[in-house]
VEXLUMSE-118824 format. One record per residue: residue in one letter; x, z, y of N, C-alpha, C in turn. Coordinates in steps of 0.001 Angstrom, whole numbers, m for minus. Each point is the difference from the previous one (the first is absolute). Example, Ala and Ser with C-alpha at 12.3 -4.5 7.8 and 13.67 -1.06 7.14 Angstrom:
2
[miti 'A',[13190,7800,m5690],[m890,0,1190],[900,0,1200]]
[miti 'S',[m350,m720,1050],[820,60,1190],[m770,730,1090]]
***
This chain:
310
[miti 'X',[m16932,m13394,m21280],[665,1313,m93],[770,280,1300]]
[miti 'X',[m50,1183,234],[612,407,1652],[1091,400,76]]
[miti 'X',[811,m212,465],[1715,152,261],[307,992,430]]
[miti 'X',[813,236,m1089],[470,2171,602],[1050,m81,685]]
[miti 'X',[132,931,1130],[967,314,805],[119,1818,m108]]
[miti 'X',[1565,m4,4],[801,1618,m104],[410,m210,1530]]
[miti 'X',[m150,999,141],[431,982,1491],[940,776,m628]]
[miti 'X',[1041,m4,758],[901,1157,m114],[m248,625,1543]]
[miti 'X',[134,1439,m126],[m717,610,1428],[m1099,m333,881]]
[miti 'X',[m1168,m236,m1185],[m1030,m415,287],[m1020,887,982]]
[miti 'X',[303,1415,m53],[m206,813,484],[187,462,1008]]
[miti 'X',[920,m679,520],[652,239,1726],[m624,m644,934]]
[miti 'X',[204,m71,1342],[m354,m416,1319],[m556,m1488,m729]]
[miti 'X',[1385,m954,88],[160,m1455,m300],[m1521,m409,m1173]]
[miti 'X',[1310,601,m890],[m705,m34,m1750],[m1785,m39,161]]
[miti 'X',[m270,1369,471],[m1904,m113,m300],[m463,m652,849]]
[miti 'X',[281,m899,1000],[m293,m1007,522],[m159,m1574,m673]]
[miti 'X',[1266,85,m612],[263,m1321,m933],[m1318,208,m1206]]
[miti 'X',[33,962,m335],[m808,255,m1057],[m1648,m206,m83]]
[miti 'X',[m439,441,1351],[m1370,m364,812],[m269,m1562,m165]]
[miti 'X',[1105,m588,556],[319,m1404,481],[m154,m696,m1268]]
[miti 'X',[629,337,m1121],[m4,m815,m1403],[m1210,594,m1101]]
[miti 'X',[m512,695,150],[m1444,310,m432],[m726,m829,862]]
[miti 'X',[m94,m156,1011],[m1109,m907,1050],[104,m1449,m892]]
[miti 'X',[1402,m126,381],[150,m1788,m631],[m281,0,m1402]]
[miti 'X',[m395,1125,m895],[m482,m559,m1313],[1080,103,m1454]]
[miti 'X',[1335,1026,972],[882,170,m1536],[m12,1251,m404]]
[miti 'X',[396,433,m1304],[m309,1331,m804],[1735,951,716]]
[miti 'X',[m190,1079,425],[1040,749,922],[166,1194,m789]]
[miti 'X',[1429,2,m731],[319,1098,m305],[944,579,924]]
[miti 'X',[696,1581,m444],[900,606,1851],[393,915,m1245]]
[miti 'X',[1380,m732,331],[1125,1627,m207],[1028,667,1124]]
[miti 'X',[m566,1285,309],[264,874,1184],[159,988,m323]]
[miti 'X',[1018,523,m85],[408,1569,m278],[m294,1250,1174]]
[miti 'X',[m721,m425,945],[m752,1169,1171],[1049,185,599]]
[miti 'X',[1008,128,16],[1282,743,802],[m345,m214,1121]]
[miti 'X',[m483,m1290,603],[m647,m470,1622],[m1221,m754,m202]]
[miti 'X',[m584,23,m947],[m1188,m1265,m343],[m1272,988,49]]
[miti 'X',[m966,m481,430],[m1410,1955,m230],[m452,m1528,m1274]]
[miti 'X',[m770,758,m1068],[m1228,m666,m374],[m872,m135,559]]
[miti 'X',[m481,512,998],[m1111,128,935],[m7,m1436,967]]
[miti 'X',[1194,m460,m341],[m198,m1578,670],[m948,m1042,m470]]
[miti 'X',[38,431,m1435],[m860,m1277,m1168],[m831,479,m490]]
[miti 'X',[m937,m1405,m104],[m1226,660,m572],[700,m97,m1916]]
[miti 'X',[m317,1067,m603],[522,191,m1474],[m1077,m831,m1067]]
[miti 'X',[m1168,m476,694],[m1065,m616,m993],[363,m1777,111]]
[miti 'X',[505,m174,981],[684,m1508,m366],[1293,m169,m318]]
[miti 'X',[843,1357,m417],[1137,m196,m3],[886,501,m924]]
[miti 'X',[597,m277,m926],[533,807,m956],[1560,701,217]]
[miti 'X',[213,1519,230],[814,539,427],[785,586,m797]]
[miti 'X',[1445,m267,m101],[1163,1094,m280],[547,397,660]]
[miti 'X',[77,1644,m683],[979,568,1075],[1383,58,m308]]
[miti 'X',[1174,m726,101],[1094,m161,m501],[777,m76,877]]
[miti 'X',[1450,m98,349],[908,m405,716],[461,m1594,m910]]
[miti 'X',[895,m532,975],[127,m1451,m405],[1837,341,m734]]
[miti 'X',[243,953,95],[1410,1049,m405],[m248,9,m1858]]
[miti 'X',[m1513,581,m54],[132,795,m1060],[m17,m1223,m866]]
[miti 'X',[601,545,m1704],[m252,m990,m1058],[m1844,m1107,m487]]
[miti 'X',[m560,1562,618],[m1551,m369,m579],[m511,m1129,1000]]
[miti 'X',[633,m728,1136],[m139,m647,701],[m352,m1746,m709]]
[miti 'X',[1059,m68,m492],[164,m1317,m841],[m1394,m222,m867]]
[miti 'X',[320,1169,m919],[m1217,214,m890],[m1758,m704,845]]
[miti 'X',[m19,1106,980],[m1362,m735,871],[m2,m1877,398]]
[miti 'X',[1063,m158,415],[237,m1195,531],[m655,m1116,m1867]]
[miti 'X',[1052,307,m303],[m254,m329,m1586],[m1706,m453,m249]]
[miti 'X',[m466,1141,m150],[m1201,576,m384],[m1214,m937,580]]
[miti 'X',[274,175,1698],[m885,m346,648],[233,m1830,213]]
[miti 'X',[883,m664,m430],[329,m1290,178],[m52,m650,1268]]
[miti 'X',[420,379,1163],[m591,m501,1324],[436,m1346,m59]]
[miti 'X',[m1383,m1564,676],[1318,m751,221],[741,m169,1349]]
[miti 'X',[m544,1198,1197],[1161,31,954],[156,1858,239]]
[miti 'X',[993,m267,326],[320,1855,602],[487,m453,1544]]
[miti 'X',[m426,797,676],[m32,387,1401],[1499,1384,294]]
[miti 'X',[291,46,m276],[1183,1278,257],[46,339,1777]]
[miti 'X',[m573,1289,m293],[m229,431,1537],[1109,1467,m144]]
[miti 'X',[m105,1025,m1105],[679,767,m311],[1558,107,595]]
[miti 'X',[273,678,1216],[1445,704,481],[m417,1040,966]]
[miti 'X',[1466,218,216],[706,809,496],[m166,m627,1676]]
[miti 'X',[m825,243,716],[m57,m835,1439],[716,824,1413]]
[miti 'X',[321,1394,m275],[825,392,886],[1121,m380,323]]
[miti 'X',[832,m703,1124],[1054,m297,454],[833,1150,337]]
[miti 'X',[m669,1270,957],[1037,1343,m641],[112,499,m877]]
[miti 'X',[m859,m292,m1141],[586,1047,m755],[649,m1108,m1041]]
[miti 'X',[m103,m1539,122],[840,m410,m795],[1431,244,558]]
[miti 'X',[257,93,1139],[1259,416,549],[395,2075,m559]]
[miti 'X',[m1049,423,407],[232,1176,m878],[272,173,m1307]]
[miti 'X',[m14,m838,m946],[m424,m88,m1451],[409,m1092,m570]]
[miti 'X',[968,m894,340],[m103,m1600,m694],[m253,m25,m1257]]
[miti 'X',[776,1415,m573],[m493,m620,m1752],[m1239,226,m343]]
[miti 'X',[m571,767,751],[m1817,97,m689],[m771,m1597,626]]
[miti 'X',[643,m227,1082],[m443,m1504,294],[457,m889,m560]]
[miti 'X',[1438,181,m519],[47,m1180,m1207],[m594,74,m1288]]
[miti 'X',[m226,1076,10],[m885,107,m1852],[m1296,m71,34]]
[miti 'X',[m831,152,1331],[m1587,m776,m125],[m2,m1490,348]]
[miti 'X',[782,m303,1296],[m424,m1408,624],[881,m889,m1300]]
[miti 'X',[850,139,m404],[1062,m684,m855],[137,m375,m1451]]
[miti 'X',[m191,1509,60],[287,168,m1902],[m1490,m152,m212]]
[miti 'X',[m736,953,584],[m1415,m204,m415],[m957,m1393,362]]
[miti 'X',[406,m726,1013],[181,m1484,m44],[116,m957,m1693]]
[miti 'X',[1107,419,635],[488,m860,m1649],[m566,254,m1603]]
[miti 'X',[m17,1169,460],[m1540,523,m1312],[m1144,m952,62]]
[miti 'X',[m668,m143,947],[m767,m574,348],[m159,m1626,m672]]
[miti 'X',[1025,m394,627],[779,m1172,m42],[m508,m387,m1692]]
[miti 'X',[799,615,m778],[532,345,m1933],[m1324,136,m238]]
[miti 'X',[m1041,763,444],[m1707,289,m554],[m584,m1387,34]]
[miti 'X',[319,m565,1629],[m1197,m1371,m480],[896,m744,m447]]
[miti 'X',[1266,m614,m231],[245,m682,m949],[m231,225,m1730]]
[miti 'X',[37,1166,101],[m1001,544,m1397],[m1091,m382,m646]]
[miti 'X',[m731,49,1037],[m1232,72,m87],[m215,m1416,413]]
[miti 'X',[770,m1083,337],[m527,m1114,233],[m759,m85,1318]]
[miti 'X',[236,682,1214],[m495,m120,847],[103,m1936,289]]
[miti 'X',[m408,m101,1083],[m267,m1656,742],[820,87,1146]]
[miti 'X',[68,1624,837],[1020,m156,1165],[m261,1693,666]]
[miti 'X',[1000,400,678],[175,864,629],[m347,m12,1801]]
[miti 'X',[m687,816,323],[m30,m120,1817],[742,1102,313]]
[miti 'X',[1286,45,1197],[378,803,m83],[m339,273,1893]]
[miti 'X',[301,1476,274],[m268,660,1275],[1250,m104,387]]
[miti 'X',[1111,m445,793],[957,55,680],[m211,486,1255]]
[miti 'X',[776,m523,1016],[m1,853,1202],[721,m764,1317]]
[miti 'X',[m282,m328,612],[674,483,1499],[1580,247,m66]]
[miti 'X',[m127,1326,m299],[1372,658,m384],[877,m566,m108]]
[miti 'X',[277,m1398,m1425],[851,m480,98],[522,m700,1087]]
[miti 'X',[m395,m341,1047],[637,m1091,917],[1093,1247,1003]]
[miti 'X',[m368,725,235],[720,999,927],[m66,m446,1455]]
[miti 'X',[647,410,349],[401,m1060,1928],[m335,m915,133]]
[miti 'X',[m1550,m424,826],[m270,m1366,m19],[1772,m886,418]]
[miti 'X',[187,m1091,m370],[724,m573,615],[m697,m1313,691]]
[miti 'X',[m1403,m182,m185],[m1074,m530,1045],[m1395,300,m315]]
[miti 'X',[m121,m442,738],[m1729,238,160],[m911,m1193,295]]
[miti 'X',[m1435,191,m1221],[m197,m10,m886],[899,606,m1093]]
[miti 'X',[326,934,m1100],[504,m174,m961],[m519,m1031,m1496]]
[miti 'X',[699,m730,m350],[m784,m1084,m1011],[658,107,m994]]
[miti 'X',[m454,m225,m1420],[345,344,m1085],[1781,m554,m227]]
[miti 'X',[536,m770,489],[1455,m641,463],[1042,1433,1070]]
[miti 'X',[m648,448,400],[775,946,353],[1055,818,m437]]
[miti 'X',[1417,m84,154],[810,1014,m661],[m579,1284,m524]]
[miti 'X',[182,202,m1426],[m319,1512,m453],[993,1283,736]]
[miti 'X',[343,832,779],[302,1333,m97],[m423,1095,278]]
[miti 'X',[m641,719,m1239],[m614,1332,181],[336,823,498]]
[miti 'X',[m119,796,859],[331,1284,774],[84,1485,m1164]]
[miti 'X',[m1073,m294,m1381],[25,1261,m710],[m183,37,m1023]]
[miti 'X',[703,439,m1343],[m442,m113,m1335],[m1393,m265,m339]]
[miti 'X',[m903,249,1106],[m1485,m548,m482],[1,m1631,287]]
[miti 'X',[411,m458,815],[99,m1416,477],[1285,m556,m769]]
[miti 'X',[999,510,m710],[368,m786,m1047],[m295,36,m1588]]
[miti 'X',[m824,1308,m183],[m439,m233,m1285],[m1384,m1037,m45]]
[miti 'X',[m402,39,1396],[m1452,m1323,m455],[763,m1243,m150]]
[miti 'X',[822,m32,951],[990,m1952,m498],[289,412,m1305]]
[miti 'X',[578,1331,m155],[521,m585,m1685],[m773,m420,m1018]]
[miti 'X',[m1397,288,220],[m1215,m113,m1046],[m105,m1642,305]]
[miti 'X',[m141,m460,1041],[m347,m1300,366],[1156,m709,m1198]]
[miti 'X',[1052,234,397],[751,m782,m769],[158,369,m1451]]
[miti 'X',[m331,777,m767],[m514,339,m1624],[m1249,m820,m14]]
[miti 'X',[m672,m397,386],[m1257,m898,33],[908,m1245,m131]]
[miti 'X',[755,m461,726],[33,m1120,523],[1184,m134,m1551]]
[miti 'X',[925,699,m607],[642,137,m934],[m1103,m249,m1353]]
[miti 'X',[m1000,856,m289],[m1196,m96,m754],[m708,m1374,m98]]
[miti 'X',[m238,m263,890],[m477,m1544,m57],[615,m952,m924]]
[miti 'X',[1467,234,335],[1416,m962,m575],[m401,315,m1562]]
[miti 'X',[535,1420,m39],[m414,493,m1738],[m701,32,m639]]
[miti 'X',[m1420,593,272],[m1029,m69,m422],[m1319,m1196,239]]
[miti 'X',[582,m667,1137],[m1334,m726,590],[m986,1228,589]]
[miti 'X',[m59,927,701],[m650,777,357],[m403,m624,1285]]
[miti 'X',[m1145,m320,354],[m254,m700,1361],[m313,1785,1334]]
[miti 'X',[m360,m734,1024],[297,1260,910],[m55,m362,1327]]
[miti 'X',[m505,668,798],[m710,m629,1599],[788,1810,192]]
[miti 'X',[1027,77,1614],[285,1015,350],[m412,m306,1376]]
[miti 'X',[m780,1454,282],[m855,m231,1675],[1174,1306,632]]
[miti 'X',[627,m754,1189],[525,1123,1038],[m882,476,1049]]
[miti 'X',[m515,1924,m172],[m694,230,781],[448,m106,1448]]
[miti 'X',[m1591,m69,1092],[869,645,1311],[m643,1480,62]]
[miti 'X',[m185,528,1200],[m394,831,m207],[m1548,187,m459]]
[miti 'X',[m319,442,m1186],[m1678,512,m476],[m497,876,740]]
[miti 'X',[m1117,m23,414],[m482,920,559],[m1749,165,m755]]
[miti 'X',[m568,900,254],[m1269,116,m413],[m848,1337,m804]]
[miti 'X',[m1088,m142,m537],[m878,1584,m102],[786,357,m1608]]
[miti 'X',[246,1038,m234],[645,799,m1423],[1259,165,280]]
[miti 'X',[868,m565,833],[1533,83,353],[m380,1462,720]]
[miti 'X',[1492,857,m791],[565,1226,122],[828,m61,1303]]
[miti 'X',[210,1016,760],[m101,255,1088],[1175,595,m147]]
[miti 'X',[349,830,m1131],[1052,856,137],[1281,m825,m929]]
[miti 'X',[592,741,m384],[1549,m757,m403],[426,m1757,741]]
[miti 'X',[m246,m897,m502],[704,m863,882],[m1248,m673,218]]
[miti 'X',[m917,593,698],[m917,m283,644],[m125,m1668,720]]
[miti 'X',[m465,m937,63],[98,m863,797],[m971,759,1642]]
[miti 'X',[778,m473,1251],[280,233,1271],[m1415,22,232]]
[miti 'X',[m1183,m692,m398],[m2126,m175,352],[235,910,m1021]]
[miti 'X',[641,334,m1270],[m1125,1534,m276],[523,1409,531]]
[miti 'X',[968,m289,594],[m75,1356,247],[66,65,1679]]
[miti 'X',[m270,m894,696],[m863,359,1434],[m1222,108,m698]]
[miti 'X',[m962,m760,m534],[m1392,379,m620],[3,1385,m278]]
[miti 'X',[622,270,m820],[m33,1572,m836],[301,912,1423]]
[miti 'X',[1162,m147,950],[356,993,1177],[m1760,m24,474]]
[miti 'X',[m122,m1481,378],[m1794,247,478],[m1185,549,m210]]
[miti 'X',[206,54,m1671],[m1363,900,m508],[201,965,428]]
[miti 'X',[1063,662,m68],[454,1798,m43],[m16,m112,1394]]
[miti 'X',[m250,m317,870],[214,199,1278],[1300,446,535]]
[miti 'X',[1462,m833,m364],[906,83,109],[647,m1213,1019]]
[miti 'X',[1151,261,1324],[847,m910,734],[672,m769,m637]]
[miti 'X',[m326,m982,m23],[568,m1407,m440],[1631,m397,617]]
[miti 'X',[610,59,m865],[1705,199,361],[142,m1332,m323]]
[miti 'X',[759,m532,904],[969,m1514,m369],[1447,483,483]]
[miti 'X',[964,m517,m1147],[1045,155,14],[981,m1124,691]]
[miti 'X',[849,154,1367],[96,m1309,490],[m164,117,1393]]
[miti 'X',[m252,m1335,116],[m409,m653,1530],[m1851,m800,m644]]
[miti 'X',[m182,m143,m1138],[m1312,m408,m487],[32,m1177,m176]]
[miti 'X',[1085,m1022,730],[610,m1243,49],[122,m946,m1097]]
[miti 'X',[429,435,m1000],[380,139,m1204],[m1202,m868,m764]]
[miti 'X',[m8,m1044,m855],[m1091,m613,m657],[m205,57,m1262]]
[miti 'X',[m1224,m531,m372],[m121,m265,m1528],[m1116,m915,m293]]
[miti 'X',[118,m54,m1235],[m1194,m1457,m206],[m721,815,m1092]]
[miti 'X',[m1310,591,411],[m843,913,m836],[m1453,m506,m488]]
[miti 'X',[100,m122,m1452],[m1053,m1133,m693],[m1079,1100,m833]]
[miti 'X',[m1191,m432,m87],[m837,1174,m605],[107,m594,m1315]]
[miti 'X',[m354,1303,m824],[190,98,m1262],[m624,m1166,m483]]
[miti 'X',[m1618,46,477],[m893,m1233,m1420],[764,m1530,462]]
[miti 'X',[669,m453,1300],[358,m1041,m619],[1551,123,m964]]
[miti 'X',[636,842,204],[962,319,m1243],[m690,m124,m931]]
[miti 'X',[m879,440,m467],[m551,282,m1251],[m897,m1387,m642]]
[miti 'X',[m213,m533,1262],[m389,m2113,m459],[1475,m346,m246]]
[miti 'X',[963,m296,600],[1005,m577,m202],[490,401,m1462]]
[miti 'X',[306,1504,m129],[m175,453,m1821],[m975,m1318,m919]]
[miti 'X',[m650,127,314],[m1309,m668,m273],[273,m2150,m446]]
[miti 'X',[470,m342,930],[1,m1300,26],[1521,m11,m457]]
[miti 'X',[1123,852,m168],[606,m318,m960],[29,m3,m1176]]
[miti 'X',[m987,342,m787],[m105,m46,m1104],[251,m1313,m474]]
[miti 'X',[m493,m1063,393],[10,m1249,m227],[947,m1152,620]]
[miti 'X',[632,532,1376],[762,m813,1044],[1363,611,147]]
[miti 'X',[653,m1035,463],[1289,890,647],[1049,381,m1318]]
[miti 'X',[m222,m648,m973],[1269,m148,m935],[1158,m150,662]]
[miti 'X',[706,1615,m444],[1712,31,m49],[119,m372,1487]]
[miti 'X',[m984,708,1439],[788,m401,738],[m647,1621,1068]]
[miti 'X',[660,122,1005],[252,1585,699],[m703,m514,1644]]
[miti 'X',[m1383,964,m482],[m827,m43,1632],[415,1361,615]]
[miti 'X',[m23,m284,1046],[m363,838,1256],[m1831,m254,302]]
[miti 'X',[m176,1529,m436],[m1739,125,188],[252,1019,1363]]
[miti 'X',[m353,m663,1163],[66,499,961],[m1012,m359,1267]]
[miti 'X',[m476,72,978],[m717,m624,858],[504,m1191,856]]
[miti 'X',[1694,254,157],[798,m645,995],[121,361,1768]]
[miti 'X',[m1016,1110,m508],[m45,213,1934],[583,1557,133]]
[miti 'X',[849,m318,1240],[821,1185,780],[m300,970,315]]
[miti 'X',[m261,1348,m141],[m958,725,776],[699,1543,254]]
[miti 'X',[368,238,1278],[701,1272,232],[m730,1205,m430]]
[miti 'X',[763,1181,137],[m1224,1501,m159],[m227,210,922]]
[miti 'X',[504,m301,1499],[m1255,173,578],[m1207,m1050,571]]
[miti 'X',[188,m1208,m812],[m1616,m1098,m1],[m634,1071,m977]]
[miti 'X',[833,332,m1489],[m807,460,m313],[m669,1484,m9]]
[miti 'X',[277,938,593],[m325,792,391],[m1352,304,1106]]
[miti 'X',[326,m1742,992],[m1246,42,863],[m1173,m757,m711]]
[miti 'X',[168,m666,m1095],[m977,221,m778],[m770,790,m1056]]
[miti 'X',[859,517,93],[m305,1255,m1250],[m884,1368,904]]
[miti 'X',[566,m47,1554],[m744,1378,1017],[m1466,m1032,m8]]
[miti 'X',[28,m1065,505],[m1270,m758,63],[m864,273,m740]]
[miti 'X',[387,m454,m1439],[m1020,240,m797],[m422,836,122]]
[miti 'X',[945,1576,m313],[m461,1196,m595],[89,1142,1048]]
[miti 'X',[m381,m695,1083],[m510,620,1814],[1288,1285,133]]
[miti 'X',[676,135,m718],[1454,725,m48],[m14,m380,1434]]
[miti 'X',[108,1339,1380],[846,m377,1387],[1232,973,370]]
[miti 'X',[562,295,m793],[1034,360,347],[1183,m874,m668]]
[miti 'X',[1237,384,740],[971,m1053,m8],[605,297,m1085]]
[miti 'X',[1376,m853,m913],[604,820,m856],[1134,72,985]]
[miti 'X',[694,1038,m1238],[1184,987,283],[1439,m1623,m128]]
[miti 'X',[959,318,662],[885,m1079,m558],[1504,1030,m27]]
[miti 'X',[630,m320,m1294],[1167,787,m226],[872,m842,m216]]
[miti 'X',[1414,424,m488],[1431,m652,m91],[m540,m1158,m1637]]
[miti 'X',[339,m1287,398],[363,m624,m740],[594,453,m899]]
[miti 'X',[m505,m820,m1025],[16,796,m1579],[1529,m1074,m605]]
[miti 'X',[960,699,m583],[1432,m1111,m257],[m622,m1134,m732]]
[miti 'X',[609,m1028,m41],[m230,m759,m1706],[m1412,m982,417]]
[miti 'X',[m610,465,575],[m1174,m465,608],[m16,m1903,342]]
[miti 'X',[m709,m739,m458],[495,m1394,459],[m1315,m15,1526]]
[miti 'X',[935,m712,663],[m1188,65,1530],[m1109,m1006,37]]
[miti 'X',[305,m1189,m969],[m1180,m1037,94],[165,m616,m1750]]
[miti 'X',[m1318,m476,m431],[269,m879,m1146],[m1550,m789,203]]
[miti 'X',[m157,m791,m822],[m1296,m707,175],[640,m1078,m1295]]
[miti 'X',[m613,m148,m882],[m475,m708,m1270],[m329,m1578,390]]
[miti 'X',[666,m1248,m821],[m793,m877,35],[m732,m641,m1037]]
[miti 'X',[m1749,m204,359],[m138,58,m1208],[m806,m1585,m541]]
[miti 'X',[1066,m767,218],[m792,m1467,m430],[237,m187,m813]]
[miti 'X',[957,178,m778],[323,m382,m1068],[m1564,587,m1035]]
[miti 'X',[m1,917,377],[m1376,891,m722],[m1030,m745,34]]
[miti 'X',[m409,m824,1024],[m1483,m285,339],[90,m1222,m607]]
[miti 'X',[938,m515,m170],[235,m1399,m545],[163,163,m1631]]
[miti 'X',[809,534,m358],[104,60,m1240],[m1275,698,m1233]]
[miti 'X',[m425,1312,947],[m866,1115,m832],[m1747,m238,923]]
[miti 'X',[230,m1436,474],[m1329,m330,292],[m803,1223,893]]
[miti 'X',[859,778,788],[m204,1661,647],[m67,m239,1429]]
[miti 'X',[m267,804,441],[18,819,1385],[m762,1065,206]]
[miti 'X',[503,556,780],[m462,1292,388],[m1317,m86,954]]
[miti 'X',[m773,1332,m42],[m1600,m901,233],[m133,1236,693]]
[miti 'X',[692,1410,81],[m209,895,1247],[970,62,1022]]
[miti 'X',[m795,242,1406],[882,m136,704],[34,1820,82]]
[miti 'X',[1223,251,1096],[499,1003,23],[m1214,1501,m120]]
[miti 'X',[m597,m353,1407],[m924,725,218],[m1075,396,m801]]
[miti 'X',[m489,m1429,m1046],[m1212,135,m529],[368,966,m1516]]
[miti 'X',[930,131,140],[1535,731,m1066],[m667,1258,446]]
[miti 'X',[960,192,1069],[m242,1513,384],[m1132,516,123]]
[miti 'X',[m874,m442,402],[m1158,473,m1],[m686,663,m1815]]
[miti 'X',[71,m1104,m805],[m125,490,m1388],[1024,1054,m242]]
[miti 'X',[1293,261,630],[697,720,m849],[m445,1747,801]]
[miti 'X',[m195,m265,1548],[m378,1399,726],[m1593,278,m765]]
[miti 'X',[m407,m1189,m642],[m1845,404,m164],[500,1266,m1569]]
[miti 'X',[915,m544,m806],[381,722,m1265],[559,986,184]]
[miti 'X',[1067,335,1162],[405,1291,145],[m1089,958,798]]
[miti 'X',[m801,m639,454],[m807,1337,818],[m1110,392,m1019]]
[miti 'X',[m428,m1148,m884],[m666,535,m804],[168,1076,m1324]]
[miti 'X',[1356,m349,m412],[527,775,m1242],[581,1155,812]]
[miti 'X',[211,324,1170],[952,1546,608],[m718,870,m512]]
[miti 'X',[217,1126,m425],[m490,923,m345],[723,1518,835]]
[miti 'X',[m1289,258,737],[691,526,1313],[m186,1726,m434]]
***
């Protein structure tokens, strides 16, 4: 008999990736996604059994119930950092409260363990580099302290319930179905400026780094925790440094883009370098990351030029 897995925001960038990924390996994939940012158009609907619910509403539990998963994946938030600063309480009542819903369903239902999506976020100001899961927590924004707070309701859950639970800190995701607009990650929306035949703006000196991992190996690491990595907090990241403008001169390369971008005033709040370390990951969740940057971008410019609709 084949082992069901729940998606919460199965439907999003992350989510219908994971979902691809755990149909391949052979488990039964249900997805509760309330559309607010998720298309259905990510999943195929004939291997997949879909609700459309928020993880808020009462009828939530009920599904969880129903469908008996023995793991849930919780991908479902609130991922804007402005507008959790615009809004904290709507970011505390999806990433948090609706968390903890979450939380109450598979202990219900007898789940086996929870995977949760954390973030980056929490660490704030490298205070070195590499950042490694030992790093002082301080978030810069109600989005980066409501993901620690979930970490630690897991880690509380365990105590109470025995709820087991693998929490992966993203770095930056990048890859094909990621939205371009609202808090866009930085490759989709030079991609998207590119289809439209739009000047590629970096905000800055371009100096500024990040450690940018494509989606499908996020979506293995989802994957190999199902089974590994009890009760302990990865950084799913590549580990490597990479400014906007390395990446930018790979991104004109690929996509024969010859004009230069625009560079404007540094954006406040902005951190100038971070980079992920991610051994603990490869060691523990039997993982690594298997694209390199380029071979990334290339899949992710092949998906935006193909889906533009000009």
């Amino acid at each position: 008999m084949r082992e069901k897995v729940l998606i919460t925001g199965g439907c999003g960038f992350i989510g219908s990736h994971i979902a691809e990924k755990l149909i391949a390996n052979g488990y039964e994939v249900s997805i509760v996604d309330n559309l607010s940012t998720g298309k259905k158009c990510n999943i195929d609907s004939s291997n997949i059994r879909f609700y459309q619910c928020s993880i808020l509403e009462p009828g939530f539990e009920e599904i969880v119930i129903e469908e008996q998963p023995d793991y849930i994946i919780h991908q479902a938030a609130q991922v804007s950092v402005i507008n959790s600063i615009r809004n904290s309480l709507y970011d505390e009542e999806l990433n948090i409260r609706g968390s903890i819903k979450v939380i109450e369903a598979a202990v219900k239902a007898s789940a086996k363990k929870v995977i949760y999506a954390s973030s980056a976020a929490v660490y704030g100001i490298p205070q070195y580099l590499p950042i490694d899961t030992a790093h002082p927590i301080s978030p810069l924004s109600p989005y980066g302290v409501s993901k620690f707070s979930v970490e630690k309701y897991l880690e509380m859950s365990y105590r109470l319930y025995g709820l087991n639970y693998t929490i992966l800190r993203y770095a930056n995701v990048f890859g094909p179905r990621q939205d371009a607009l609202g808090e866009g990650g930085v490759i989709s929306i030079f991609m998207d400026a590119i289809v439209r035949g739009e000047k590629l703006t970096i905000f800055g000196d371009g100096e500024q780094t990040r450690d940018f991992i494509f989606v499908d190996d996020v979506a293995e690491a989802n994957v190999q925790s199902l089974k590994l990595g009890n009760r302990e907090v990865h950084n799913i990241s590549t580990g490597n440094e990479v400014s906007l403008n390395e990446l930018i001169s790979i991104i004109m390369d690929i996509t024969g883009v010859a004009e230069k971008p625009k560079y404007e005033s540094e954006r406040e709040g902005d951190i100038k370098r971070s980079v992920l370390c991610n051994k603990k990951a490869k060691k523990n969740l039997l993982w690594e990351p298997k694209y390199t940057l380029r071979d990334g971008l290339h899949e992710t410019f092949h998906f935006y030029s193909s889906n533009y609709v000009r």
